[in-house]
N, C-alpha and C positions, 0 to 999 in steps of 0.2 A: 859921173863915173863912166869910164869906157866900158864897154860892151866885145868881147871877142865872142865869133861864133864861127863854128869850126862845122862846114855843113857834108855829105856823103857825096860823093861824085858819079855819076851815073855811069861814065866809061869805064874809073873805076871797079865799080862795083862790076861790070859785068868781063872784064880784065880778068877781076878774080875768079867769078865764075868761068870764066874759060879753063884758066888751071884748077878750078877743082874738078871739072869737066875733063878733061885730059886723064889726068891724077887718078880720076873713077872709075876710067874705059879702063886706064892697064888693070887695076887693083882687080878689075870684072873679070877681065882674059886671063888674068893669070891666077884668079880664084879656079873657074871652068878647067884654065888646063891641067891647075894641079888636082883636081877630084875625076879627071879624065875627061870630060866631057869634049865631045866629038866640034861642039859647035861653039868651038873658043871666039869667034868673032862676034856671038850675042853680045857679051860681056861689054864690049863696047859700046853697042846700042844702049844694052841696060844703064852703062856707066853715065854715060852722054845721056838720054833722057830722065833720069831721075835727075841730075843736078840743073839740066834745062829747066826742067818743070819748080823747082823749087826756087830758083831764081824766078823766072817770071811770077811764080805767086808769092815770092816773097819781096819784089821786087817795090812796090809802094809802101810799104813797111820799113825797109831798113832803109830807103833814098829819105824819107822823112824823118829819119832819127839828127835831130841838131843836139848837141854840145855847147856850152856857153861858158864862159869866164865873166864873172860881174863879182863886183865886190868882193874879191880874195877865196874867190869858190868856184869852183868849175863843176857846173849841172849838167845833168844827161838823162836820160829815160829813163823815166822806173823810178822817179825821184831821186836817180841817186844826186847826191850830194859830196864833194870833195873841196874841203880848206886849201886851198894852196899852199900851207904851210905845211902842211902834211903829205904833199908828193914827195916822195925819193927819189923816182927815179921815171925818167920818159925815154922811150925808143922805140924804135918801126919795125914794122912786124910786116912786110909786103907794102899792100895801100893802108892797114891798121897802124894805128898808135898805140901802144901801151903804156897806161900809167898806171904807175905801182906806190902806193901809201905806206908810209911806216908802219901802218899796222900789217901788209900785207896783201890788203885789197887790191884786186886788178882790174881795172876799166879797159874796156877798147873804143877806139874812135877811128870808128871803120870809114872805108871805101873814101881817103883822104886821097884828093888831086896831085898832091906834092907833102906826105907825111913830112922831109923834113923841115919844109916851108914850118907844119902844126908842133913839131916838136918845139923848132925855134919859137913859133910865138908863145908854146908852155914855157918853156925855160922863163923868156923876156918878160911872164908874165908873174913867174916865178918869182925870181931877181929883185923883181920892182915891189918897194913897198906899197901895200893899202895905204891912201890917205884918207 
């Protein structure tokens, strides 16, 4: 049986970190200027070094998180577990994938090189029966 593994990309992931790094400096300066604070340029520092720092320690953690497709089930951390007969529905979220189950559950398959290179191989993997 084939084996699909869908692994986190490191340019990626740190891609994102840059806009969430961006995204955190304005949210910081325009916290500061709307409560008055004289020194709206902190905000920025603050924005940019919290999501620095959480990236780099969070950074061996999520690069190691793999996704699998084996025998009509797509596994991922944390044991989840997902049939392939029970996705509904996949699409990209940035560098993430989401997939969403009939019952509702949402997985993501982050810091993807090319999301919709992974969507297409869910779909393709979808499509095709278990032998």
């Amino acid at each position: 049986m084939d084996v699909i593994e869908f692994n986190p990309n490191r340019s990626a992931y740190i891609t994102a970190h840059a806009w969430m790094a961006a995204i955190a400096m304005i949210v910081g300066m325009v916290v500061l200027w709307a409560i008055g604070n004289p020194h709206v340029w902190t905000g920025a520092i603050g924005g940019l070094g919290a999501i620095g720092l959480r990236g780099w320690f969070m950074m061996s953690e999520e690069l190691s998180v793999v996704w699998r497709i084996e025998d009509g089930v797509l596994t991922g951390p944390a044991e989840r577990r997902v049939p392939l007969n029970q996705i509904e529905v996949v699409k990209t979220m940035g560098s993430y994938v989401q997939v969403i189950t009939t019952g509702g559950d949402k997985h993501l398959i982050k810091y993807q090189s090319s999301p919709t290179t992974t969507v297409a191989a869910l779909n393709h993997a979808i499509e095709r029966p278990v032998a």
